[in-house]
C-alpha positions in Angstrom: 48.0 23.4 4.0 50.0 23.0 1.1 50.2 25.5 -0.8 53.5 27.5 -2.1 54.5 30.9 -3.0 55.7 29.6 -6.7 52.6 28.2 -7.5 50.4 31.0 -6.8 52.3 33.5 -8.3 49.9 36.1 -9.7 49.2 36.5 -13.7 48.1 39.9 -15.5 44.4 40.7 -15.5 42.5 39.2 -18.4 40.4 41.0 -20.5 37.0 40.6 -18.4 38.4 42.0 -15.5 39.8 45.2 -17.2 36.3 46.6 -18.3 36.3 49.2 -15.2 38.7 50.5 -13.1 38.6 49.6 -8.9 40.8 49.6 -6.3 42.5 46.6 -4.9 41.7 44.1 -7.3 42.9 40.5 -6.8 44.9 38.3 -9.1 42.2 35.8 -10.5 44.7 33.3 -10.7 45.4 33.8 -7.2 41.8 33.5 -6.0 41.5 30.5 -8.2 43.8 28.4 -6.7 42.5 29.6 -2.9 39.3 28.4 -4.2 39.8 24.9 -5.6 42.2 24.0 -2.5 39.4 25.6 0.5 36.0 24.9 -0.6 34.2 21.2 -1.6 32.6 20.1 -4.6 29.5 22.1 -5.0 30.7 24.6 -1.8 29.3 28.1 -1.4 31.6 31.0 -1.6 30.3 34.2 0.5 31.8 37.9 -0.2 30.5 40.0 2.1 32.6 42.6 0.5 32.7 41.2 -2.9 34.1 44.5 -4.5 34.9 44.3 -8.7 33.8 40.3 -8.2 36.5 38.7 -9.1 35.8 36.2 -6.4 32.3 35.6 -7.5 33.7 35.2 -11.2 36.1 33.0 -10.7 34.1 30.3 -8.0 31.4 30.4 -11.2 33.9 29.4 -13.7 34.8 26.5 -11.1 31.3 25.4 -11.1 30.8 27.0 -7.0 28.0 28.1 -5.5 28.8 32.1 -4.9 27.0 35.4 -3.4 28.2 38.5 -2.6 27.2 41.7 -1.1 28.7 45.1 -1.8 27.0 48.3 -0.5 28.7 50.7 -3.5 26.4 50.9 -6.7 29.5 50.4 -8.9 31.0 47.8 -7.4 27.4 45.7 -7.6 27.4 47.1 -11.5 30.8 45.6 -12.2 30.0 42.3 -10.7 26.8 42.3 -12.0 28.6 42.7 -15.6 30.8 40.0 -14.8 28.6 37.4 -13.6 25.8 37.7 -15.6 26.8 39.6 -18.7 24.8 40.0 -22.1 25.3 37.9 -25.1 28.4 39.6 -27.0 27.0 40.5 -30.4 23.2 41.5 -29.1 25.2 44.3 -27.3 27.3 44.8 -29.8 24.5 45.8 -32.1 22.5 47.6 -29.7 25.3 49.4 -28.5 26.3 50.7 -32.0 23.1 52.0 -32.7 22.6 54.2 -29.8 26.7 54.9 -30.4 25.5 56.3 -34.0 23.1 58.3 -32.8 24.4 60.1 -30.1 27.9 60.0 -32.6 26.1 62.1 -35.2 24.6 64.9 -32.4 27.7 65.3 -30.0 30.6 65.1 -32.3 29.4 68.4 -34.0 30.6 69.8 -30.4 34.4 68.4 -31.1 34.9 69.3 -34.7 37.7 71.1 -36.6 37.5 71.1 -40.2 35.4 68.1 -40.4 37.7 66.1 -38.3 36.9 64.8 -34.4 39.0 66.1 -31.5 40.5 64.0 -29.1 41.2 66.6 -26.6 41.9 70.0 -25.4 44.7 71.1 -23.1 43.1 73.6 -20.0 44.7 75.9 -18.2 43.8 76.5 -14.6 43.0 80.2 -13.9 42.3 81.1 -10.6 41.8 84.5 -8.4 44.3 86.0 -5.9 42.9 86.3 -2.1 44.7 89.6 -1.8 45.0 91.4 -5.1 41.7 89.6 -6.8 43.4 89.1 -9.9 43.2 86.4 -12.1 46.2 84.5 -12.8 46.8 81.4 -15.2 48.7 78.9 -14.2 51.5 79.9 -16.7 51.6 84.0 -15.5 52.0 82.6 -11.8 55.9 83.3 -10.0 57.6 80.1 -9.1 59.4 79.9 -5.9 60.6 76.3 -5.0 57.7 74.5 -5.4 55.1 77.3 -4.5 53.2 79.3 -6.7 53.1 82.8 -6.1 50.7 85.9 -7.8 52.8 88.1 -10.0 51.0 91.0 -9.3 51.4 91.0 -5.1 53.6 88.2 -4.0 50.8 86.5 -3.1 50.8 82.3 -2.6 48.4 80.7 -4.9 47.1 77.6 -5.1 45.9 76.0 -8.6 43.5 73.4 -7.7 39.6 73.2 -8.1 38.5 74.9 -5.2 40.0 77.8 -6.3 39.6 77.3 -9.8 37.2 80.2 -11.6 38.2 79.9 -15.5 40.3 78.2 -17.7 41.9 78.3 -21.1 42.3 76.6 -23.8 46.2 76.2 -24.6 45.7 73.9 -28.0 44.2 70.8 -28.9 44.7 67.8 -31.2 42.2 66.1 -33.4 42.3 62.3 -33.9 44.4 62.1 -37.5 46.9 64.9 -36.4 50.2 64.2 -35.1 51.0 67.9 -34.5 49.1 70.4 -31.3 46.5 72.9 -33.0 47.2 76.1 -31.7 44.9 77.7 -34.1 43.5 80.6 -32.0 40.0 81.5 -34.3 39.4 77.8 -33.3 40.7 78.2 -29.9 38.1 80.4 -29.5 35.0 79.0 -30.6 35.7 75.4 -28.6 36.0 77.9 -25.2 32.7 79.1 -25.7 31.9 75.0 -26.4 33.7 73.9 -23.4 32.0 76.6 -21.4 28.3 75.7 -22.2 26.2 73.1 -20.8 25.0 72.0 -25.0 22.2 69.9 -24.0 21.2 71.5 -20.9 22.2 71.5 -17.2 20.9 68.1 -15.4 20.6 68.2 -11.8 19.8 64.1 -11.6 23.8 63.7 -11.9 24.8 66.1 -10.1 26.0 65.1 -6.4 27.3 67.3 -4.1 30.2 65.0 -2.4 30.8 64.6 1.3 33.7 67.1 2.7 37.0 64.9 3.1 40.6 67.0 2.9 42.3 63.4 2.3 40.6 62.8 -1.3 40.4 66.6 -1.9 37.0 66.9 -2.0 36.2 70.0 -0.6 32.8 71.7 1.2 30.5 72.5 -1.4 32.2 70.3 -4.2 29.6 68.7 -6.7 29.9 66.4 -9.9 30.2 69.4 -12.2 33.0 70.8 -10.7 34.8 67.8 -12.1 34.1 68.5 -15.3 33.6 71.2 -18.3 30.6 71.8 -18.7 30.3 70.6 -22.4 31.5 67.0 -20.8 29.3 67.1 -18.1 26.1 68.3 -20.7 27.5 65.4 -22.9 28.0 62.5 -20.5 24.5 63.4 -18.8 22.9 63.6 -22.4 24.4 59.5 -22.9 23.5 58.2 -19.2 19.9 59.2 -20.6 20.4 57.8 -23.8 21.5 54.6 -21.7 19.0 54.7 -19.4 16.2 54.0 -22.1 17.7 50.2 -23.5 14.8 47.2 -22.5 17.2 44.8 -22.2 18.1 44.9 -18.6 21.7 42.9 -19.0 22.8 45.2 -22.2 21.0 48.1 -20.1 23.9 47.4 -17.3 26.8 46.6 -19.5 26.5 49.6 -21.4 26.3 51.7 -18.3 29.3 50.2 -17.3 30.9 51.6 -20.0 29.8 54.4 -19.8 31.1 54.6 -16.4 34.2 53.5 -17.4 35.0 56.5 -19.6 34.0 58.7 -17.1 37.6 60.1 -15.3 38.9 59.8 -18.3 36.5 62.5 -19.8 36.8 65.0 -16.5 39.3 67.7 -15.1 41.5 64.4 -13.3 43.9 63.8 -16.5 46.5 65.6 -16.4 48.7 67.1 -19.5 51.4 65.1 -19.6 54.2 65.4 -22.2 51.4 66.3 -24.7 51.0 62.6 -25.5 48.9 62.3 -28.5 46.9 59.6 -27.6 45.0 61.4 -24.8 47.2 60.8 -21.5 47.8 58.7 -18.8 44.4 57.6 -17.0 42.7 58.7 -13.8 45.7 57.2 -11.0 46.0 59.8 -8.1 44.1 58.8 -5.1 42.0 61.7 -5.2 40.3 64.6 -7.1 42.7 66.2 -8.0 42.6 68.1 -10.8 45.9 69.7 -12.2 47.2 73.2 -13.6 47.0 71.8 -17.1 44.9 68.7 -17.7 42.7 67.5 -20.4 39.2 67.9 -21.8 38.7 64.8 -23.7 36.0 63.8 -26.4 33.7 61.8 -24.8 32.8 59.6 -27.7 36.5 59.1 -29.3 37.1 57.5 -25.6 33.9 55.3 -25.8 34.3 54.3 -29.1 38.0 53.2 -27.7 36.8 51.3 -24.6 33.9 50.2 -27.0 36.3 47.7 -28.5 37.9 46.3 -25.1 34.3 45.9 -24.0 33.9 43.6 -26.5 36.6 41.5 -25.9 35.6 41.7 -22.2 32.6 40.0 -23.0 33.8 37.2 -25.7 36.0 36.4 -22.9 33.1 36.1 -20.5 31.3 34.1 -22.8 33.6 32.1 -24.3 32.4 29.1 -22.1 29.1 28.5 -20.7 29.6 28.8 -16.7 26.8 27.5 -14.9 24.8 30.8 -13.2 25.6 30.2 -9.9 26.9 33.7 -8.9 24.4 36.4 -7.0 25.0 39.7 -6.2 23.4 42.1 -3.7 23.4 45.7 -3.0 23.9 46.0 0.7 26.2 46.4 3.7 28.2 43.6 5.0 26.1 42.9 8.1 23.1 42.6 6.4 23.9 40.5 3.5 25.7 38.2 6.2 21.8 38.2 8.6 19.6 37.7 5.2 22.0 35.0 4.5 21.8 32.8 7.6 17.9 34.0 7.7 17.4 31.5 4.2 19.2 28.8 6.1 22.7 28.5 4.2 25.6 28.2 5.2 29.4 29.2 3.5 32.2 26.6 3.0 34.3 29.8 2.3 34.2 33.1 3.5 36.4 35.8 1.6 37.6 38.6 3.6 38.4 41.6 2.2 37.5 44.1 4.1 38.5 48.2 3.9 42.4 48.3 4.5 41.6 51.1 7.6 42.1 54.5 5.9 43.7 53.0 2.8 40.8 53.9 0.3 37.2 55.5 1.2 35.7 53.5 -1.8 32.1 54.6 -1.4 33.2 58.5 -1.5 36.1 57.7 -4.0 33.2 56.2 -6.4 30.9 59.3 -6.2 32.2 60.0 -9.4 30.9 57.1 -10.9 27.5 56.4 -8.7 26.8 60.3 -10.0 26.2 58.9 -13.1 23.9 55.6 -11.9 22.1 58.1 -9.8 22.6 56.0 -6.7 24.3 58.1 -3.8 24.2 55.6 -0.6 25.0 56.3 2.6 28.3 57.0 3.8 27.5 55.6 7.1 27.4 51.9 5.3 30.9 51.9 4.3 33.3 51.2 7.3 36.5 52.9 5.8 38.3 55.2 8.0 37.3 58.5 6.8 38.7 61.9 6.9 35.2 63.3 7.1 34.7 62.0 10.2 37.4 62.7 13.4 40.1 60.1 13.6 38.9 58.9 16.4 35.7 58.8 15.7 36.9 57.0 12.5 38.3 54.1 13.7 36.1 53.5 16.6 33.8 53.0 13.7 35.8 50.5 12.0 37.3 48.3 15.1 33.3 47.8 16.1 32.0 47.0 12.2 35.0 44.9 11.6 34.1 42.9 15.2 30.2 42.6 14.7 31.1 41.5 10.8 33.4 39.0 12.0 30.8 37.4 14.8 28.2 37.5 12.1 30.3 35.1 9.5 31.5 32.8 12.9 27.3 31.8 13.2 27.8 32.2 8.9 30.0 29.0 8.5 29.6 25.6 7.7 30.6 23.3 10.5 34.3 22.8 8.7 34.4 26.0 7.2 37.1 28.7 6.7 37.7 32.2 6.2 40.0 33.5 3.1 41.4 37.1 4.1 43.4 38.9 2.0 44.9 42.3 3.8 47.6 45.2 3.8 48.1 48.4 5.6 51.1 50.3 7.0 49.1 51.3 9.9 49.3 48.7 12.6 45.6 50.2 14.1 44.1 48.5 11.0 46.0 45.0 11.8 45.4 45.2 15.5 41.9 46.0 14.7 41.1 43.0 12.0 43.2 40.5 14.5 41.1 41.2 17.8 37.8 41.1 16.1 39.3 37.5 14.4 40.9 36.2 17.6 37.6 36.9 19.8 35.7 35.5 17.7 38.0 32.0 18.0 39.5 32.4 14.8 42.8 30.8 14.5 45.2 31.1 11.3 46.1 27.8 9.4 48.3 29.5 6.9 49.7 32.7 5.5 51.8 34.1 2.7 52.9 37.5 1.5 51.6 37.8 -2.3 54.1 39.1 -4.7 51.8 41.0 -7.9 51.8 40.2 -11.5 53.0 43.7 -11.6 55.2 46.0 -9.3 53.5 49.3 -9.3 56.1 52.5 -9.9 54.8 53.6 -6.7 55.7 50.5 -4.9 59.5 50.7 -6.6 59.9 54.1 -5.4 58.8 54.2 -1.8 61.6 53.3 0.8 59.7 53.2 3.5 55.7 53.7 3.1 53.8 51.7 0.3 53.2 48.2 0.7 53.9 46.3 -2.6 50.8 43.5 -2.2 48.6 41.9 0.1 48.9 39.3 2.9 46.7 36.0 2.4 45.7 34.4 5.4 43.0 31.2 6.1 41.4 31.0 9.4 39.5 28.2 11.1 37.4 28.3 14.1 39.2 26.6 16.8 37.2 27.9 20.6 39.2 25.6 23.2 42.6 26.6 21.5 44.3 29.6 23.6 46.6 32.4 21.6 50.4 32.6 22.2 51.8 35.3 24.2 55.4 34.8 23.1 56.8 37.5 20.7 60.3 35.2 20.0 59.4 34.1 16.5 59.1 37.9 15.8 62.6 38.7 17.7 64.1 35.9 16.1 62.9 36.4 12.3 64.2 40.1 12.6 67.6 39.3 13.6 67.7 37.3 10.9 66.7 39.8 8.4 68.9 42.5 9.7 72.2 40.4 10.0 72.0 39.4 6.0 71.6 43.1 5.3 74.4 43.9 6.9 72.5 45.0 10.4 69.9 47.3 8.9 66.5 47.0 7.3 63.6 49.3 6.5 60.9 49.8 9.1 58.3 48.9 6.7 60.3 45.5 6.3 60.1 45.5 10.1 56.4 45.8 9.7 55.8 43.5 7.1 58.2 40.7 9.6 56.2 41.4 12.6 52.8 40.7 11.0 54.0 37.8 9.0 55.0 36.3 12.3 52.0 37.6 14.8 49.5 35.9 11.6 52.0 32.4 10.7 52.4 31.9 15.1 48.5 33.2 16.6 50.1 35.6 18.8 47.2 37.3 20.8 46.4 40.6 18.9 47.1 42.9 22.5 51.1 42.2 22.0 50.8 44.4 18.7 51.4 47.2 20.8 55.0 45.6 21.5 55.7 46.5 18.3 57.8 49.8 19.1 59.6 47.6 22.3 60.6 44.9 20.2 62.7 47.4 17.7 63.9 49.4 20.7 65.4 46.4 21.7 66.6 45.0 18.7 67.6 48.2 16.6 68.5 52.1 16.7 66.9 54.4 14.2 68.5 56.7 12.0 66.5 58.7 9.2 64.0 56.0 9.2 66.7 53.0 9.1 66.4 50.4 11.3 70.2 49.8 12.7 71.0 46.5 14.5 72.8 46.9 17.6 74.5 43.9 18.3 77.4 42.8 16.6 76.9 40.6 13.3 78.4 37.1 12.9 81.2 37.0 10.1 79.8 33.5 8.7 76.4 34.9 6.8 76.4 35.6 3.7 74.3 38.8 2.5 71.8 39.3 1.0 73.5 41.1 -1.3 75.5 38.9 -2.6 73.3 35.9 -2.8 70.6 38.4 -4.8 73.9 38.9 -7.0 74.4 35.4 -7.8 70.9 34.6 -8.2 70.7 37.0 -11.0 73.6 35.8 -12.4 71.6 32.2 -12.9 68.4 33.4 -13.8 70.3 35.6 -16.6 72.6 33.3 -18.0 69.2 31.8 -19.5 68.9 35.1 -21.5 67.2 38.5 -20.5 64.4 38.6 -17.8 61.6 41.3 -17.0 62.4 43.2 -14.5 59.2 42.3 -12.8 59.6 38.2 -13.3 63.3 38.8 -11.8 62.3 41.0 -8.8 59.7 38.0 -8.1 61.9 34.8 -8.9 64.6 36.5 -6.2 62.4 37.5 -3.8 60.7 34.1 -3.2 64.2 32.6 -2.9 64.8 34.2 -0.4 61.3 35.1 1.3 62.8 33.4 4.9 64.8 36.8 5.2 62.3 39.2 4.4 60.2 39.7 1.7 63.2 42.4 -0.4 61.3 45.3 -1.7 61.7 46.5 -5.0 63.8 49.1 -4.5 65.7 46.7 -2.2 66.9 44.8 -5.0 67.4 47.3 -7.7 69.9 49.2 -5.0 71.6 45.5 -5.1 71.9 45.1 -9.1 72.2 48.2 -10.7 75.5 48.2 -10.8 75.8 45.0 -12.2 73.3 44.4 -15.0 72.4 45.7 -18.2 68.7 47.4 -18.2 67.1 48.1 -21.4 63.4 50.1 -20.3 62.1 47.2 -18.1 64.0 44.2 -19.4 67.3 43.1 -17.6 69.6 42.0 -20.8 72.5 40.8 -18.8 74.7 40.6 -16.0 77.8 42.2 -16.1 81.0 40.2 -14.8 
């Protein structure tokens, strides 16, 4: 194949694929060059896990055949969105109208002096297990980074299992630039907040599965994650929703409804008292903090009203043939019901649960709370804390196995598979590779995808959080036998240690040995070299990979060739951080893709920053 990393190199969302908030969504750009190199004129695309459906989307603006199966409600609501969306101004006009009604009942519930709040500023309260006090948040001791009860020494924890009250601190209305502390008013919107103003509705109320990892605890339900004047609210619109005809502008408006639904619960925290309503829903859990928000549901909607819009103009700016189809169900079935009809895929995309990366169907309760569709956790593969480890990934090894024979009797007779994958945990690598490699798939090609946007996360791990996702295409190949030589992986760490001056990052070590198990088909069993191979090569110290031979005195490092390619790229003018981080690290992919933080250890001291731009390089 002939594909290279410069000419993939991923672009910022677009509008359509902004409308809703999911985990691990692909660069379309990416996905559409995959696509118009893998599959045929007139080829079918299969997804068995087709997620926000990008994949979908982008094989219908290429004129592909495409279906895709997802077992979580939202996900199929998304795609569903996406692939077959309304006309534009039909739902723009319906949408208003049912926007004006419920406008003129709710925001009577978010008033202050005829003008609309945006949101309120909570804080926790919760009881002490020895004294049986309440304490805010704010009366609590601080030790380190414990809370303790003022009253007995107690440790307290402020989170939602705990929680038993809150108060409101202040709030700020939508033309005010200033915090209303204004306590009359403080007190009427705490009996508000407190009261369910349209009634309490059970349909939306799940009660979630018990998993410590996403903090959702025994007993939790959808309430819990919000007031309940939000709750009331956002049950009161889901009915409101529920009631359009039109089945297309039915769905897209529950979508966005859907959209704005973190954003209205306990999960914002109060950051900074930003003005426009906080940062939105990002932890990987429910967590909900000491002080965190109560927004107005419909001054969000009426926000994400106006990107919807543009969503959909940008879906329906061209007329794309309607050759995309969706289906609620698990992976396994989808694939049997597809070979049942007699087709066959040209493509197969692969993008499977990253191990115990993200539980998406638990993760979405939130969301599928407010469809009213709570599926079985048993469909969704993910490792799981709500199962025992072991238990867990036995699960997934088996699902991701039988899945994988299921799309070998799936193919066309030249077909491929497309996989895009990432975890730090080699379990989840050894796992996807033996269910690929005894099934006779072989790997054609392989690349380590550098994102249109370097999350902070990413910049600020040294050692745990993957920056992107691997892309690999596989072809079925039954007389060819795997390698059992681990050299290319010896070899390519040396390499990378001896331009950094003999040491490296384990997760670099990680990201080198997959690379080179994927790129050379070694047989998935030697994974458990893994540890031998840096024994060998390296000592450890705090988590540093140290080389322990001596290094040549003719390599230049990596260092100082990251220094003179910066140099270059700047003498052209200032450069995003983000478009300099990538233009380096594909020069010099051969050592090691360089991690963010990699490079900014290199630079700092040698270029001007201004936010996220580099100005200049200092001399």
């Amino acid at each position: 194949m002939s594909f290279s990393l410069e000419a993939i190199e991923a672009e910022t969302h677009t509008p359509e694929y902004s409308m809703h908030k999911y985990w691990a969504r692909k660069p379309h750009n990416v996905i559409s060059s995959f696509l118009s190199a893998l599959v045929p004129i007139n080829g079918h695309i299969l997804d068995p896990f087709c997620g926000s459906g990008v994949v979908l989307h982008e094989a219908r603006k290429l004129g592909m055949l495409a279906t895709g199966f997802d077992v979580n409600p939202i996900a199929n609501l998304i795609t569903s969105v996406l692939i077959n969306p309304p006309e534009t101004r039909s739902f723009e006009k319906e949408f208003l109208r049912i926007l004006d009604k419920l406008d003129a009942k709710i925001s009577p519930l978010y008033c202050y002096k005829d003008e609309s709040i945006r949101y309120l500023v909570h804080e926790m309260i919760v009881k002490c297990s020895t004294c049986n006090k309440p304490i805010k948040f704010s009366e609590a001791m601080i030790s380190g980074k414990s809370k303790r009860c003022p009253h007995c020494d107690k440790n307290l924890n402020f989170n939602l299992e705990n929680l038993i009250d809150t108060q409101i601190k202040r709030f700020i209305t939508t033309s005010s630039k200033e915090f209303i502390c204004d306590e009359t008013a403080i007190k009427e919107q705490s009996v508000l907040s407190k009261t369910y103003s349209f009634g309490f509705s059970k349909a939306y109320n799940y009660r979630f599965s018990q998993n410590k990892r996403i903090l959702a605890y025994e007993g939790m339900e959808t309430k819990d994650l919000f007031t309940p004047r939000n709750y009331s609210v956002l049950c009161f619109i889901a009915d409101e929703l529920s009631l359009i005809k039109d089945e297309r502008i039915r769905k897209a408006a529950q979508l966005l409804l859907s959209a704005s639904i973190a954003q209205c619960s306990r999960l914002i925290p109060n950051r900074n008292d930003q003005s426009t309503g906080g940062p939105a829903w990002s932890v990987p859990g429910f967590w909900v903090p000491a002080e965190h928000l109560e927004t107005n549901p419909i001054v969000h909607i009426k926000a994400r009203f106006k990107k919807f819009v543009r969503a959909l103009e940008q879906i329906n700016s061209k007329n794309y043939p309607e050759s995309a189809t969706i289906r609620k169900t698990n992976a396994i079935q989808g694939l049997k019901d597809f070979r049942k009809k007699g087709l066959f895929a040209d493509l197969v995309f692969f993008d499977p649960p990253y191990g115990d990366s993200v539980p998406y169907l638990e993760f979405s309760s939130i969301w599928n709370s407010f469809l009213m569709d709570f599926p079985s956790f048993d469909e969704d593969i993910s490792v799981s804390d709500r199962l025992s480890k072991s238990e867990s990934w036995k699960r997934y090894n088996t699902s991701l196995a039988q899945i994988l024979k299921e799309i070998k009797s799936t193919l066309s007779t030249n077909g491929k598979i497309l996989i895009t994958f990432n975890n730090n945990d080699l379990n989840a690598w050894e796992a996807l590779l033996k269910g690929l490699q005894d099934n006779h798939f072989f790997c054609d090609f392989v690349t380590y995808q550098i994102p249109a946007v370097i999350s902070a996360k990413a910049q600020l791990s040294l050692d745990g959080s993957y920056i992107s996702d691997f892309y690999s295409v596989y072809s079925l190949q039954p007389k060819r036998d795997f390698s059992l030589d681990l050299t290319p992986i010896s070899n390519k760490l040396k390499k990378a240690a001896i331009v950094r001056k003999g040491t490296i990052a384990r997760n670099l070590a990680n990201r080198i040995i997959i690379l080179e198990m994927l790129r050379n088909n070694i047989l998935a069993d030697l994974l458990k070299e893994k540890d031998s191979i840096l024994k060998n090569l390296f000592d450890e110290k705090n988590g540093i990979l140290i080389f322990k031979k001596n290094l040549p005195n003719n390599e230049e490092s990596l260092e100082s060739r990251s220094l003179k390619a910066a140099k270059k790229i700047l003498s052209n003018g200032p450069c995003d951080w983000n478009k300099l981080y990538k233009k380096i690290a594909l020069q010099f992919e051969e050592y090691g893709f360089i991690d963010p933080t990699e490079l900014k250890g290199y630079l700092e001291a040698h270029i001007v920053m201004e936010k996220k731009r580099c100005i200049s390089y200092l001399d």
